[in-house]
Structures are given as C-alpha cells and as structure tokens.
C-alpha positions as CSV (number, residue, x, y, z in Angstrom):
1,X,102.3,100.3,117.9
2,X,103.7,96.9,117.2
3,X,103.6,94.1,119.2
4,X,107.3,94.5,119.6
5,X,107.6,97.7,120.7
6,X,104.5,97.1,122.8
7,X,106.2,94.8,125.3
8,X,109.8,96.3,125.0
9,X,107.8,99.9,126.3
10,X,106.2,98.0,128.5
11,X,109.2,95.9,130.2
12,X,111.2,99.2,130.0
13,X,108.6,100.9,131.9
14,X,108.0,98.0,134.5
15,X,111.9,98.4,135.2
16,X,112.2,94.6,133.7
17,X,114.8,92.7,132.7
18,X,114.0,90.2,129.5
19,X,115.7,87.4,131.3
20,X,112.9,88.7,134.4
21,X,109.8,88.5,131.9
22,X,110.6,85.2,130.4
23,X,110.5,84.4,133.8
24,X,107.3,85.1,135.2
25,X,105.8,84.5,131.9
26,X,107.3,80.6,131.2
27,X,109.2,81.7,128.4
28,X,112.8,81.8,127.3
29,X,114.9,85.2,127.2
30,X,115.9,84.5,123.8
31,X,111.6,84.5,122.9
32,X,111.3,87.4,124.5
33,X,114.5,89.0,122.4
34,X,113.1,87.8,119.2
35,X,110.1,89.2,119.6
36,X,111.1,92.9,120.9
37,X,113.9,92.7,117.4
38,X,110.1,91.8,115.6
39,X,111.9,88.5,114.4
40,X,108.8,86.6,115.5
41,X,105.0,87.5,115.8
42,X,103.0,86.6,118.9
43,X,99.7,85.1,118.9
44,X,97.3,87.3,120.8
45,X,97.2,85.2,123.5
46,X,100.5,84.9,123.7
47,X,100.9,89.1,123.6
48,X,98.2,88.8,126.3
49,X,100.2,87.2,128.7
50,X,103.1,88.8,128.3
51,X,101.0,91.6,129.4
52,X,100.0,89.7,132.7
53,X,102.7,88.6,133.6
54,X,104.0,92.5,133.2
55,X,100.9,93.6,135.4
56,X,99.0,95.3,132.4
57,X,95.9,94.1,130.3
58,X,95.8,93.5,127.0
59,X,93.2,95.8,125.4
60,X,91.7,96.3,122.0
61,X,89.8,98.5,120.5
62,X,88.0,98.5,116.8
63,X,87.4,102.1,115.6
64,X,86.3,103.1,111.8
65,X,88.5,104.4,109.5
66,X,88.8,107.8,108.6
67,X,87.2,109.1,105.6
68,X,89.7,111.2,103.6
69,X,87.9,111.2,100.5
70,X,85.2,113.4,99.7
71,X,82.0,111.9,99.4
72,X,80.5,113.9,96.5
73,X,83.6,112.3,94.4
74,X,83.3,109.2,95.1
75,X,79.7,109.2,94.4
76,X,80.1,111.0,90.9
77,X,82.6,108.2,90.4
78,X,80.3,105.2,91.6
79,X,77.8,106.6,88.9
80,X,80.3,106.4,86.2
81,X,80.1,103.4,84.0
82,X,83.3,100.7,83.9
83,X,84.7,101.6,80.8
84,X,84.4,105.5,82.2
85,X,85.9,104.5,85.1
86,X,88.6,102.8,83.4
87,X,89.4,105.6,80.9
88,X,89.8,108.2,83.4
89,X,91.8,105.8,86.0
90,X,94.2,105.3,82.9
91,X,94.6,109.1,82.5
92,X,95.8,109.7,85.7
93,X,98.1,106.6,85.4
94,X,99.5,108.6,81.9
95,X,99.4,111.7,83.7
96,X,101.6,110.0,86.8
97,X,104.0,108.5,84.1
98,X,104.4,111.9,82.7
99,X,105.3,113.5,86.2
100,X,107.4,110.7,87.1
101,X,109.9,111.3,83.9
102,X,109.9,115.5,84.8
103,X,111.4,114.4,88.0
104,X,114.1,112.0,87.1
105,X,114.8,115.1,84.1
106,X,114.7,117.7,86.6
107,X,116.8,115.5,89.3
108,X,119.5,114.4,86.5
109,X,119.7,118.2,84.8
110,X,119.2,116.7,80.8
C-alpha cells in the first residue's frame, strides 16, 4: 500500500475529515490533499505522524523476498562462463523478438 492510500484508508476509517487531520497534525488541508492524490511523498517521519495524530502507529516490517526461481537453474547458470551466459541471454532476446513480430502479424491479420 502506498503512503497515499495509507492515510486516506486510514482518515476514511477514523471518520476524518482532511481539513480535521491537518488539524491535529499542524499541517495544511491542501498537504494533506496532495499527498492522498500521491502528488507529494512524505518522509517517514512525517507519515508517522500523520499516523499519531490519527491514533494508529506507524509500523514496518522487513521480510525476504520470495524466491520464484528455481534454484537448480540458477546454479547451472552461475556455473556457465560469461560469454555462455551471454550467448544464451541473446537467444532468448532473438527468440522474444521473434514472438513479439507473430503477435503484431497475428493481431493485424497480414
């Protein structure tokens, strides 16, 4: 969730107004505006207390990504040498190209 839609959620839910937040939090109601349209980007301490001021805390969390990629592959390809690496990467790039030109063919009928 973005920080914009974080506080508009959370306003909405608090039953506020954005002329009430810019209120308790010492900001403007136009601020407040910008940021819900994502026009500007609040620090985090900013964000933060927005979040006070709204009666919530500001949390984050740090998770690791998810591995979609099988293992066994990318080892096989660590073990390949540059130029290998290169080669095949250049392939697929062809291959794309060639799958690419199907489509607009198949899209414009000729």
């Amino acid at each position: 969730m973005s920080p914009a839609e974080l506080v508009r959620t959370t306003r909405q839910a608090q039953g506020l107004s954005q002329a009430r937040l810019a209120l308790r939090a010492g900001t403007k109601q136009s601020a407040i505006s910008r940021l819900e349209r994502g026009k500007i980007s609040p620090t985090l301490e900013s964000l933060q207390g927005l979040m006070n001021a709204m009666g919530q805390q500001l949390q984050l969390e740090v998770t690791p990504f998810r591995r979609d990629y099988d293992q066994r592959h990318r080892l096989t390809n660590a073990r390949r040498s540059p130029a290998e690496r290169l080669r095949l990467g250049m392939s697929w790039n062809r291959l794309a190209g060639r799958l690419a030109q199907a489509g607009r063919i198949a899209r414009h009928g000729g």
